[in-house]
C-alpha positions, 0 to 999 in steps of 0.5 A: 569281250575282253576279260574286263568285260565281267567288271561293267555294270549296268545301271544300278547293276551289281558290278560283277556278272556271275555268268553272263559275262563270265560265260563269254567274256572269250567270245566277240560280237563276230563270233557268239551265236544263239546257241551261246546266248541260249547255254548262258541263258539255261538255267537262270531263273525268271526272278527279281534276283536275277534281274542284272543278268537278264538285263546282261543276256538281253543285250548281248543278244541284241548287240549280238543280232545288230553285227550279224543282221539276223534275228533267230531267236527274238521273231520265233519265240520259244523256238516255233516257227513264225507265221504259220498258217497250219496247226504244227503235227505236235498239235494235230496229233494232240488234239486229234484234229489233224495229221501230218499231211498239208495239202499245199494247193488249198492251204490258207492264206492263199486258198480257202475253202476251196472246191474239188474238181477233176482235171484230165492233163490234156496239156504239156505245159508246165503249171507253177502255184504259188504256196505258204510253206508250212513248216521249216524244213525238207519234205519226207513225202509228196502225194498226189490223187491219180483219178485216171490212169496212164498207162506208163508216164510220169508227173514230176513235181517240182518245188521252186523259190521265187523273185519278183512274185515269180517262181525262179530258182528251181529247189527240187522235184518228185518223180511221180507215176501215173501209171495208178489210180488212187493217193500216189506217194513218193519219199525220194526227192531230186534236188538242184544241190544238196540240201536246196529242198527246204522250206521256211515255215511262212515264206512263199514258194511255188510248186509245179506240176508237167507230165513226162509225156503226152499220156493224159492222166486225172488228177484231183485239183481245185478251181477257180472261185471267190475263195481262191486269192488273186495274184495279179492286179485287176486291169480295171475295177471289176466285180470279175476279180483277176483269180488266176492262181498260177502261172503257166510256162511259155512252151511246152515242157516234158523234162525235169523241172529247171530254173524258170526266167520271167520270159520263160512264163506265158505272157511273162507271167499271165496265170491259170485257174487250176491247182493240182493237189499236192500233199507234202509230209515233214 
């Protein structure tokens, strides 16, 4: 904006703009940011007053969002998350409904009211859920509930953004033994590059699950049932419908979780019935 620029009213606006304008009336549309839209904005009370300011401060920040293609700030009202599908810690702390643990495998709006189950981890594939994530971020921890015990093996959990419906791009990945029955929990995390392990509160991402070896351990997981979402179109019109709730790799994997391709997953993306329990903390 050019020094003028607190001298244009709007409609049946006072001429002058005491701070709107006058705060950044230095600054272009290719460089004022939220953040400047937000210190303009803070402290200018809602009141008839004060009516020619906010009208000045809203449009700054759309003409501000149109330039920049980015809609921070008017999608997440009062600074929340959009689209959550899980109480914030703040809430469950308050109300004493909740804790801070999400277990991903049977988080709404993909699963709900979903059974518990057993699975012993006969196979060496690698097994890939799809998730809403539940809050912006990096994870703190990851659990998951060891029923029987290896005797020295690992189970690496890996974290993963998708295209096209499928998992893609590797974000990062836990390291977990199995070695113990009972909740195990990490904090550490190995990541594709520093800071690619974060979530957007209501986007979709995928979690995997593949032993790092041939011992078979026991872990808590849900099945298939009426309650799990369906990931695939149905073939035909069927009361069976498709609920697959994941996919499964082509081959065999006991190595670190990667980037996976679509020819990279069993039939370039056919499913199985089990999701492996997997809490994450913030």
């Amino acid at each position: 904006m050019g020094s003028w620029g607190d001298r244009m009213p709007l409609p049946d606006a006072d001429k002058r703009s005491p701070r709107v304008y006058t705060n950044l009336q230095n600054l272009d549309l290719s460089t004022v940011t939220f953040s400047n839209i937000e210190t303009t904005g803070d402290p200018i009370a809602i009141e008839e007053a004060n009516e020619d300011e906010l009208r000045r401060l809203v449009l700054v920040n759309l003409a501000r969002l149109v330039c920049a293609g980015e809609w921070n700030g008017l999608l997440e009202a009062g600074g929340s998350d959009p689209f959550l599908w899980q109480n914030s810690e703040e809430y469950n702390a308050a109300s004493g409904y909740g804790g801070s643990f999400w277990n991903i495998a049977i988080q709404a709006p993909i699963c709900s009211n979903a059974s518990t189950a057993t699975l012993n981890q006969t196979s060496e594939y690698q097994f890939y859920n799809p998730f809403i994530a539940p809050f912006t971020g990096a994870p703190a921890a990851c659990n998951i509930n060891v029923t029987s015990a290896t005797t020295s093996q690992n189970l690496y959990v890996g974290f993963y953004s998708g295209t096209n419906g499928l998992p893609a791009t590797m974000l990062g990945y836990a390291t977990i033994s199995t070695d113990s029955t009972g909740v195990q929990r990490v904090t550490s995390f190995t990541e594709a590059s520093t800071g690619s392990l974060t979530f957007t509160a209501g986007q979709m991402y995928y979690y995997s699950t593949n032993k790092a070896g041939t011992e078979d351990c026991t872990l808590s997981t849900s099945v298939s049932n009426s309650n799990m979402g369906q990931l695939f179109a149905d073939q035909t019109t069927t009361v069976n419908s498709n609920m697959v709730l994941g996919v499964q790799s082509d081959t065999t994997i006991t190595t670190a979780p990667a980037d996976v391709a679509a020819d990279d997953l069993w039939n370039g993306g056919s499913g199985w019935t089990f999701r492996v329990w997997v809490w994450l903390e913030k």
